[in-house]
N, C-alpha and C positions, 0 to 999 in steps of 0.2 A: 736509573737512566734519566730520570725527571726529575730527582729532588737531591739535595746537596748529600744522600749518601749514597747516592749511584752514580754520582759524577765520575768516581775515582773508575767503575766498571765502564762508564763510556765513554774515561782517555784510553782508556784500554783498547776499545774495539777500534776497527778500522773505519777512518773518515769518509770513507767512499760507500760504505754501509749505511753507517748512520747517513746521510746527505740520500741515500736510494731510499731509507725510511723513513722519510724528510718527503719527499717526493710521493711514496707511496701515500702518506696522509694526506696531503694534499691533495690528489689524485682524486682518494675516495671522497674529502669533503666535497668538491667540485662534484663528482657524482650526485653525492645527498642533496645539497640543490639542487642539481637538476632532475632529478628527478620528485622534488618536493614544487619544483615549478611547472615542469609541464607536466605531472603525474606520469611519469613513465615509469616499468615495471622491474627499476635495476637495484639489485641485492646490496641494499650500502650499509655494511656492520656498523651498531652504533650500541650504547647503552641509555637502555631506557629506564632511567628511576622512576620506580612506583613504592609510594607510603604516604601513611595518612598523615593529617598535618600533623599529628603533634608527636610522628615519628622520631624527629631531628631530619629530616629530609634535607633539609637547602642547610643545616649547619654540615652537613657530610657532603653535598655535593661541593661547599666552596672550601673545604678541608682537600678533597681530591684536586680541586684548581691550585691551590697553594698560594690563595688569598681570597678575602673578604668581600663578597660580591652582594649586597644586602638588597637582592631581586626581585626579591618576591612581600619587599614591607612588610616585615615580620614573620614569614616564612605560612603564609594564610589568605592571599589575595591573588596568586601568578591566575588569568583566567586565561591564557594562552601558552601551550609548550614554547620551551625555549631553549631552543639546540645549540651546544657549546662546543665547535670544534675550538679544541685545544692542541697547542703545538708548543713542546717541551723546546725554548730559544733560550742557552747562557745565556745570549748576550743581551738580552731585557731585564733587566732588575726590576724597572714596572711592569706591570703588564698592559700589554699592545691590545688594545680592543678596536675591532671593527664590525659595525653594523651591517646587513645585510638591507639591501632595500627590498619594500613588500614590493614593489611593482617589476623590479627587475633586481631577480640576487644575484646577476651576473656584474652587478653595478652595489661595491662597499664604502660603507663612509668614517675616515676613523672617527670614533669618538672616546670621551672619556669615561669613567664609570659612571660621575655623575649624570652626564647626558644621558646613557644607556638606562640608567635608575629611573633618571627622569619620563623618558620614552615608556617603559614598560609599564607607570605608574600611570601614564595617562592611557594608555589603550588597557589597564583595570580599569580606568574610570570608564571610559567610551564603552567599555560589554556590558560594566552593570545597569546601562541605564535601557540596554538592547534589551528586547524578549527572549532572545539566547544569550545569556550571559554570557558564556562561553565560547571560542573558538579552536579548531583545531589548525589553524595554519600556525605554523610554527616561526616565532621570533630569534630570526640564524642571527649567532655572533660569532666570530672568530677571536681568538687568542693567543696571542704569543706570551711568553714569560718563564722564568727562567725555573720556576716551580711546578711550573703544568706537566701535568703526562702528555703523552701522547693519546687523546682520545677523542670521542665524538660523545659528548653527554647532551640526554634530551631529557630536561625537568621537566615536569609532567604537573598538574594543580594538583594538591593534595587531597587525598579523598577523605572523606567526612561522614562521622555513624552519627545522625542524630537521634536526641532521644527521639522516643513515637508519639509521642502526646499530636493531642491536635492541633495547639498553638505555634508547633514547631515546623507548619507545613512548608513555608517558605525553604526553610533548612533544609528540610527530604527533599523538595523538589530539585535544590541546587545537589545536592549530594546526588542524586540518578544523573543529572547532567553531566557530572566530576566522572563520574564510573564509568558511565558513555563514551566519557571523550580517552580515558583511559586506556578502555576494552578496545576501542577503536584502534588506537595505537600499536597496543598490544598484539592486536593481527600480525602485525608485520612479521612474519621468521624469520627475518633476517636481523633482528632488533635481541640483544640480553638483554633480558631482563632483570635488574638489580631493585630485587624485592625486600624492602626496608621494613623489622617488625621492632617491639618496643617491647620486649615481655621477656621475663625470665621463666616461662613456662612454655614452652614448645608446644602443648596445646592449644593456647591460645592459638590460634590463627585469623588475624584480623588481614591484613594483606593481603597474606598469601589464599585467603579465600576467596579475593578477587580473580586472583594474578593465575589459581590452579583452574577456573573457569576457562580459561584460552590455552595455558599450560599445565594440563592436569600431571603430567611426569617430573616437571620443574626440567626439562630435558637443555631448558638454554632461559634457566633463571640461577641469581645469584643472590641464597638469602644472606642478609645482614645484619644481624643481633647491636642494634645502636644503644647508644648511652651506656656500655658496659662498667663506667666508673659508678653508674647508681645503680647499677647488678648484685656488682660483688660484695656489698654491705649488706645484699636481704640476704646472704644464703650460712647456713647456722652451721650447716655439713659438708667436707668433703666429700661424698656423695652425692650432695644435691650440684655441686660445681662439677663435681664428673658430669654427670646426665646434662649439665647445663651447654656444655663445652662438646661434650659427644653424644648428641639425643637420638635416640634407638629409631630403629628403622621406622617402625609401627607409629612413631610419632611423625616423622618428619615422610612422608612417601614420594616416592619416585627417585631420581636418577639426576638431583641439581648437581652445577657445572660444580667443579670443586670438590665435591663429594661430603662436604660439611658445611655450616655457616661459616661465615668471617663472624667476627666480633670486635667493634670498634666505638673509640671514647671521642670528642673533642672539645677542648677545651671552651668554659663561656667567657664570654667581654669580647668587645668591640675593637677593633681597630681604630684607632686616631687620637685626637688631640685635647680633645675634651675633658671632662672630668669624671662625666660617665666612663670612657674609653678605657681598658686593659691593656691592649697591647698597644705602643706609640709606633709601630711600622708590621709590614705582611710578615721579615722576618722572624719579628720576634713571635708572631702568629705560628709561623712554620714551628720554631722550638718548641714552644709550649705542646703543640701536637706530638712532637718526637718525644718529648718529655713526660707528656699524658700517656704514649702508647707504653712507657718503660715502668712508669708506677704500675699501671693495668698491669703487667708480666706479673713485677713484685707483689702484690695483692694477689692475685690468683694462685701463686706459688706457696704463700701464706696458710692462703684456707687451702687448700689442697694435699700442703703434708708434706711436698714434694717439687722438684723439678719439672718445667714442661717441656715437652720431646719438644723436636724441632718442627715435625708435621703439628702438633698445637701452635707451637710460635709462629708458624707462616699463615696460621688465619687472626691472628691478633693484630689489631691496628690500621689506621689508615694508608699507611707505607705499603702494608704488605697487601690491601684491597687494591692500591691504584699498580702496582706490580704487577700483580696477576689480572686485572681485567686489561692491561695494556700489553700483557702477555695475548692473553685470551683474542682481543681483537686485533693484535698484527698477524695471528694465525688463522682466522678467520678473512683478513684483508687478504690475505699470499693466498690463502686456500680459493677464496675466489678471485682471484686474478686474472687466469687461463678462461672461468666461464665467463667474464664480462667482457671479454673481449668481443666475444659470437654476436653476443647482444647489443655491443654497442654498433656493431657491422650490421645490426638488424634494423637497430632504430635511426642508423644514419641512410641505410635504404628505405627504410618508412618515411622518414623527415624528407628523402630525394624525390620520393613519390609523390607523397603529399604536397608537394613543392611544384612540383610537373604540374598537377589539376589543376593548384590557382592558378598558374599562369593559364594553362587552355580556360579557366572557368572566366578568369578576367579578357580573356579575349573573344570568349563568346557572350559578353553580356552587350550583342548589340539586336535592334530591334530586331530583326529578320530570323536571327537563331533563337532568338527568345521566345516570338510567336509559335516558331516550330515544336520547340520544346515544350509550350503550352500547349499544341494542338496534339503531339505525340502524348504526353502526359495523360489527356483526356480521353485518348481510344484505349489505351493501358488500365487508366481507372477503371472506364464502364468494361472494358473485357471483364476485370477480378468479380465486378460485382454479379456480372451473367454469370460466371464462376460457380459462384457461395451462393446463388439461388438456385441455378440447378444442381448444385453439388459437387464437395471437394475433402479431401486427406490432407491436403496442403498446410495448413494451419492448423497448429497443435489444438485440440477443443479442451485439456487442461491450463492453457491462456485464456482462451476467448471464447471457449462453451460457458452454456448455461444450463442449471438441472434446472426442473421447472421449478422447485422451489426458489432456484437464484432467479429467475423471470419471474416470479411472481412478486418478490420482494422489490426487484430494480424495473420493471413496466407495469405492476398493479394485477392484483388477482381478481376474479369472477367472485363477485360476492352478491348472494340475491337480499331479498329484503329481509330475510330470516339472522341475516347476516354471519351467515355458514358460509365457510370454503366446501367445494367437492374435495374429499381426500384424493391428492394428489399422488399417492401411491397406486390407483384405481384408472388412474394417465395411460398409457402406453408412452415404455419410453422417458418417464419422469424424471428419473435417475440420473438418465444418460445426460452428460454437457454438450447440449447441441448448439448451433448457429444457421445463419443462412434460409434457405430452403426449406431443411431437415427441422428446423424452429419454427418453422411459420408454419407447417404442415403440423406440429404440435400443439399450437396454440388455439389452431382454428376448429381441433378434433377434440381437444380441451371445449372451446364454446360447445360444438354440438354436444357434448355429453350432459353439459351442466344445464342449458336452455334447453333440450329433446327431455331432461328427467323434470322439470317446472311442471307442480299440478298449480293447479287455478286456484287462488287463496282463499281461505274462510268467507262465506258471507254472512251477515247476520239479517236479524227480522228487519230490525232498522234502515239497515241499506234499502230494501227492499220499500219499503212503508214510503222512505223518502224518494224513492226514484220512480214510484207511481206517478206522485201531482195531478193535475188535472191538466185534463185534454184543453187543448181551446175552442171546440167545439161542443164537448160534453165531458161530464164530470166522472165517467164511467174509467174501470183500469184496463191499461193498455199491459197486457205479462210480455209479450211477445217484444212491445217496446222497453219496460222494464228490466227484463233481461238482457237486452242490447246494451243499456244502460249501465249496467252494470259490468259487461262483461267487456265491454270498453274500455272503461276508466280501470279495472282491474289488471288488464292486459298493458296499458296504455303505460304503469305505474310500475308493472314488474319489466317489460321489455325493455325501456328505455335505459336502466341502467346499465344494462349487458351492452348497448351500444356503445356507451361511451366508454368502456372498460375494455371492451374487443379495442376499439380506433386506438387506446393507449398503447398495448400491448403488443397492437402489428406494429404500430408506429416505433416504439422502442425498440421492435427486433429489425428491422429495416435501418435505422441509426447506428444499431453495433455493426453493419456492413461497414461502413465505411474505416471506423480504423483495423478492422480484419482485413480488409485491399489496401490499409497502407500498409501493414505486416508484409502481405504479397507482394508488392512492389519494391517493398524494401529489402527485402530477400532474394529478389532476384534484379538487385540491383539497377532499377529502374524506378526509384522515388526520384523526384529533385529537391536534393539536400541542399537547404540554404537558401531557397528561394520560398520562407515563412510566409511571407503576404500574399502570394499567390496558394499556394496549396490552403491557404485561410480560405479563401476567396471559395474557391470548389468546393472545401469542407461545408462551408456557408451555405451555397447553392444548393448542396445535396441535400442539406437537413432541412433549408426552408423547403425543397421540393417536396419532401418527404413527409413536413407538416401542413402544408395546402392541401396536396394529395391527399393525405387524410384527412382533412376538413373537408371536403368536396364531397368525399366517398361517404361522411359522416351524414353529412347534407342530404347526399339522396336516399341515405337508408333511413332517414328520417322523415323525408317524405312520404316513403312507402308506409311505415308504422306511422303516421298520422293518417295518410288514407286509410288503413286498413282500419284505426282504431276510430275514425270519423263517421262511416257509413257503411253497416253490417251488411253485405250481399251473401247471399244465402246458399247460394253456389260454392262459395270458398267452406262450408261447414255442411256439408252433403256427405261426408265421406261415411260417417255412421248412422246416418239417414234409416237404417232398418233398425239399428237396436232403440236410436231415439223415437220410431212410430212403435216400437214395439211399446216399448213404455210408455208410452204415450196412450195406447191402445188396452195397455193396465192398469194406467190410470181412471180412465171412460168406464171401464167394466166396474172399478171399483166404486165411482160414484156411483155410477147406475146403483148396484146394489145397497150402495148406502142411502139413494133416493125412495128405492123399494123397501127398506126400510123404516121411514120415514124417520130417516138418520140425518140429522144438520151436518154442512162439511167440518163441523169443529171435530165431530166425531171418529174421525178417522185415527189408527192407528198411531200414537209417537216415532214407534218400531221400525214403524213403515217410511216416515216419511224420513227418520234418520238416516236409513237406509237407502234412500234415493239422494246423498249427495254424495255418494261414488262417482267419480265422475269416467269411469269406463265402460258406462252403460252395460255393466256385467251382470245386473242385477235379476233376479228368476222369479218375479212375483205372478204370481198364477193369475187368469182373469177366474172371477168368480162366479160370473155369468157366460152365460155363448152369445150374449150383447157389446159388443166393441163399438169402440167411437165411432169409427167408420162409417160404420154402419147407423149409428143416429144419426149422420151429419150426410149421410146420401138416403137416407128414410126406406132401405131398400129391406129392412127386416119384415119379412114374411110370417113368425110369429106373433106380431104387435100390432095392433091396428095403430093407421095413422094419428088419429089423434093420443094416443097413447106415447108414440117417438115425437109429438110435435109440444106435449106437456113437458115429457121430458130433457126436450133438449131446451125447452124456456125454462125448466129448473138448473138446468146444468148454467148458461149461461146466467143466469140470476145469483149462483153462488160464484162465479166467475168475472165477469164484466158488469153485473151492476153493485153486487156486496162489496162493498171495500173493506171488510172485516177478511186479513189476512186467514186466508184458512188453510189446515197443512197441506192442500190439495191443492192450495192456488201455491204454496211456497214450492213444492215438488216439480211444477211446471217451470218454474222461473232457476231454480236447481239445476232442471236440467238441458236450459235453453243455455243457461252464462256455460256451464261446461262444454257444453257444443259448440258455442263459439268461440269461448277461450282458446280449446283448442284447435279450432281452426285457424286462429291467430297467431298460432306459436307456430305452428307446419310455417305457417306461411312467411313468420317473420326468421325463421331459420332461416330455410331455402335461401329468401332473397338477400337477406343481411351476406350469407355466405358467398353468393353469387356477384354481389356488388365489392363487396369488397375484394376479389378475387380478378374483377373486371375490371376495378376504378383507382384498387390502388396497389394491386401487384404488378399488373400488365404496364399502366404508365412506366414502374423501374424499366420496364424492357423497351415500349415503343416511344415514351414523351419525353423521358430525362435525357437521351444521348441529343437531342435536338435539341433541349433546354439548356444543356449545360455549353452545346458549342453556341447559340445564341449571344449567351450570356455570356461568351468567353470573346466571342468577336466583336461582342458590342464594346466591352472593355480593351481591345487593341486599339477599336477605331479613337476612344476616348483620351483615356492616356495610357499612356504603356507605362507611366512609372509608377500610378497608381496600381498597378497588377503587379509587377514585380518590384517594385521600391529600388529600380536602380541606382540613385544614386544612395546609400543605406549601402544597397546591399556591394555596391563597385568599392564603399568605404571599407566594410565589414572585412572582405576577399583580401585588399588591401593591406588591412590590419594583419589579418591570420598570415598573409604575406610575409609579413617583417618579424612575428613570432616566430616562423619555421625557417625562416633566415637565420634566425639568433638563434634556433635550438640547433641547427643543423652543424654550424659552427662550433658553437660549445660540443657537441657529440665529435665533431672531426675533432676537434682539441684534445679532445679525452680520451679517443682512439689512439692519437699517437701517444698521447701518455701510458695509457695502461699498455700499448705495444712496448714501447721505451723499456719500462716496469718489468715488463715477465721478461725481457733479452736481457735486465740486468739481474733476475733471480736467477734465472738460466743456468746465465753467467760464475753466481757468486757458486751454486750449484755444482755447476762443474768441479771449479775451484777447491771447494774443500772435499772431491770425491762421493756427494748424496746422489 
């Protein structure tokens, strides 16, 4: 039907047929762009060549044209598909080529092949100098000529194995791009796939191991065994050319179109004038092919022993390839006929639709409806967010939850100065992908667990030695001050990193609100689409709110831990008041005894005084005397004469406030003064850290942002309105998408009456011959 030995079978049929499948290709190419223009989802049969470059790729796809189309310079550079609607025209002896323009393919330009060479040469140049090399828009050409099938070919860039070495990485990286842009293609189901290998072993599978990743059954691929004139010289056995010609299930797997390979030769040399050139015209190009496919017969026939059926002969050659896929897709075209119809009745009431709203949208872009729509927007907004803090199912939490290990990674985790996480398994709820509310009530039960389990750090001799100094009055040790001293700057060092780690982590679950409430909005049909600089603007507003707010809330809970950790009131660390006199009280007893002793305080136990930096005053040390501090220190002991308690309590403070030789008895007192303060420190810096932040920067989303945000939205009316919505931008923008759905709606009513046309004259032919 397309090449000079099907002409005689298509004086044969009837003119009114051929001219209905004349129309029908046309039909569908008009489909394929448009739906390659405005990505719409209509089923346009086409074949899509896949093989790697040094397949014969582009010498088989311009053997199926029925001329020389040198498009790809050297058949190793194309870095954009190139879709060849072909239309088999006697009456061209050249062939008719027309360009498609990239801004509108409803607008062709003719050119010649040189132009067309030219064009596709310079847009290889223009991607390799991009960071994508590559693109997948497709460069559409149409064709007439009096050799072409009937068909819709889309060349595809050749895929590429490079070696592995490391020198070659440029090369890998392009070959993943090539495969990319391939697989991508390859999506399509509605596209054959005409899978090109180069191997006279069937297990090789260099292609087809791309091609079975998308089409593992081969269910609508069509392989191709190329170069089969430098085949049939490797094979020694008739047996090896059987297996070659008919390879067993177990090699070849699945269900490809055909039910076998094809296997096809063509001839090399150029077409033209030159002196490199072979052939002096396309004709004598087409011969040589006819010529090439009949050697191929006779060779194969040769090694084989034998005649080949006529099912072998019909996958031999380029004839019988463009035969059958021009078979293949005018039953593919007919078979969806009836369904494109529905669809194109679908997308011409989408395109009607979409048509409708510019126009209300362009009618409503004047101030008054604008403001409204800004002021409506805004009560809509803060609704979702009182929403998702008190709680909602609305929003998928596999979108837009978080485990706490994903919070900890994207708002920063609790790390003390040990520089340990609490295992987050030990969380309530850790697992779970939370938001909103449900996440902030996480995070902050998170804080209390990791600051409530803080013991009070290590002190050494040295801290202690140094935070004595001398009085300004006298040179004597202050423990009582020493231990404040200590237990401040200890406190002071560990709390404040929890602060600034809590303000991250509320702060970043308060910022995932906002595109969870444009999910909401959008979903229930109430965002404002297209009006970008505005919805910035509020996005804007909510996150700096969100970051003041916690600066603010950060600010006073730092005040609090700088008072707290500035000037120790002794009220705030009273809570263990009986076990610290207790010990305290075994402390007295044990000096005593060591003074009756005539025991220096160096002398006192290691055991003991290791033993008193517990810091849960749990400690059981027995007094060793029925003499307690106490009771030196109110003189009220009835077995000791006075001057006997007033000796001893000048020895007691002699080893204590005037000895500045650390004794283990002065260190046990200072032990377990910093622990009783520390912890008081930590109660108290929970409590109020938790309290403030709950106060200063949950409560403001609820009572200060809905006034901040209309503030800031009416100050912006009063200013400029077009600075808030960019009307003139966006009256352009409306405009534009205007005259695109103008133009697609048209081309869709176009194509409606066509493919109507189409099936009343399948109908028709139908009837006619009684199917």
């Amino acid at each position: 039907m397309a090449g000079e030995e099907s002409s005689p079978d298509s004086a044969t049929k009837n003119i009114d047929e051929l001219e209905g499948q004349w129309r029908l290709y046309e039909a569908y190419n008009e489909l394929h762009g448009l739906a390659q223009e405005f990505d719409t989802p209509f089923d346009a049969p086409a074949v899509l060549v896949v093989g790697h470059q040094t397949d014969g790729k582009s010498a088989l796809v311009e053997a199926l044209m029925g001329f020389q189309f040198n498009h790809v310079g050297g058949g190793t550079k194309t870095r954009r598909p190139i879709t060849l609607h072909m239309k088999y025209n006697p009456e061209c002896d050249t062939p008719l080529c027309h360009l498609l323009s990239d801004s509108d393919p409803s607008v062709s330009h003719e050119k010649s092949l040189q132009d067309i060479q030219a064009y596709i040469e310079a847009e290889n140049m223009r991607l390799e100098k991009e960071t994508c090399q590559f693109s997948a828009k497709e460069i559409i050409i149409r064709i007439e000529y009096k050799y072409c099938p009937n068909l819709t070919i889309i060349d595809t860039p050749g895929l590429v194995a490079p070696a592995p070495s490391r020198k070659n990485r440029a090369l890998q990286a392009q070959a993943r791009a090539v495969e990319s842009l391939v697989r991508a293609k390859m999506q399509h189901r509605e596209l054959i796939i005409l899978c090109l290998e180069d191997c006279n072993d069937w297990s090789n599978a260099t292609t087809r191991r791309v091609v079975m990743q998308i089409d593992p059954e081969l269910s609508r691929t069509v392989v191709v065994a190329t170069k089969l004139d430098t085949k049939i010289p490797q094979f020694a056995r008739a047996s090896d050319v059987e297996v070659f010609l008919s390879p067993p299930a177990c090699t070849l797997d699945g269900f490809m179109l055909g039910d076998s390979p094809f296997f096809t030769s063509v001839p090399s040399g150029r077409v033209g004038f030159g002196p490199e050139s072979v052939f002096r015209s396309n004709d004598e190009f087409k011969q040589a092919i006819s010529s090439r496919e009949v050697e191929d017969l006779v060779a194969l026939e040769e090694r084989l022993g034998r005649a080949l059926s006529k099912q072998e002969r019909s996958r031999i050659g380029v004839d019988s390839l463009r035969l059958f896929l021009e078979e293949l897709l005018l039953k593919r075209y007919m078979d969806s006929v009836p369904s494109i119809i529905p669809l194109l009745e679908k997308e011409y009431r989408s395109s009607t639709r979409k048509l409708s709203e510019l126009d209300q949208q362009l009618s409503s872009l004047n101030e008054a409806k604008l403001k409204e729509k800004g002021r409506t927007f805004h009560d809509l907004f803060l609704t979702k967010l009182s929403l998702l803090l008190k709680g909602t199912v609305i929003a998928p939490p596999d979108k837009f939850g978080e485990t706490l290990q994903d919070e900890r990674v994207n708002g920063g985790a609790f790390i003390g100065s040990d520089g340990l996480q609490f295992p987050h398994k030990l969380i309530p709820n850790a697992g779970m992908r939370l938001y909103g509310g449900a996440q902030y009530h996480r995070a902050m039960a998170e804080f209390r667990f990791v600051v409530g389990g803080i013991k009070c750090p290590p002190i050494t001799r040295e801290e202690i030695v140094n935070a004595c100094g001398v009085e300004d009055i006298h040179d004597g040790t202050n423990y009582s001050r020493t231990a404040c001293v200590i237990a401040v700057a200890k406190a002071r060092d560990t709390f404040e990193p929890f602060l600034h780690q809590l303000g991250c982590r509320l702060s970043h679950i308060l910022k995932r609100l906002l595109p969870i409430a444009v999910y909401l909005l959008q979903k229930e049909g109430e965002y404002l689409s297209g009006h970008d600089v505005f919805l910035r603007r509020v996005a804007d507003a909510f996150n700096n709110f969100a970051e003041s707010t916690e600066k603010s809330c950060h600010e006073k809970c730092m005040e609090d831990l700088v008072s707290t950790t500035r000037y120790v009131t002794w009220s705030l660390h009273n809570k263990n008041r009986a076990g610290l006199r207790q010990f305290l009280d075994s402390f007295g007893g044990s000096e005593q005894s060591a003074i009756i002793g005539n025991s220096t305080s160096t002398g006192l136990s290691q055991d003991l005084s290791t033993a008193s930096v517990v810091s849960d005053n749990r400690q059981d040390v027995k007094p060793r005397t029925d003499v307690k501090l106490s009771h030196l220190a109110s003189g009220n002991d009835s077995n000791m004469s006075t001057q006997t308690t007033e000796t001893r309590l000048a020895d007691l403070l002699d080893s204590t406030l005037w000895n500045r030789r650390l004794a283990p008895s002065s260190e046990r007192i200072v032990y377990a003064l910093v622990q009783q303060i520390f912890h008081g420190i930590r109660e108290y810096f929970l409590a109020s850290t938790e309290l403030k932040f709950n106060c200063f920067l949950l409560m403001p989303v609820v009572d200060k942002l809905p006034a901040m945000l209309r503030e800031d939205l009416e100050s912006a009316f009063e200013d400029n309105l077009d600075n808030v919505f960019d009307i003139t931008n966006l009256r352009h923008s409306v405009a534009q998408d205007k005259r695109q759905t103008e133009i697609e709606l048209k081309r869709v009513q176009k194509l409606k009456e066509k493919f109507r046309y189409i099936h009343k004259q399948l109908n028709s032919q139908q009837a006619m011959f009684g199917q």
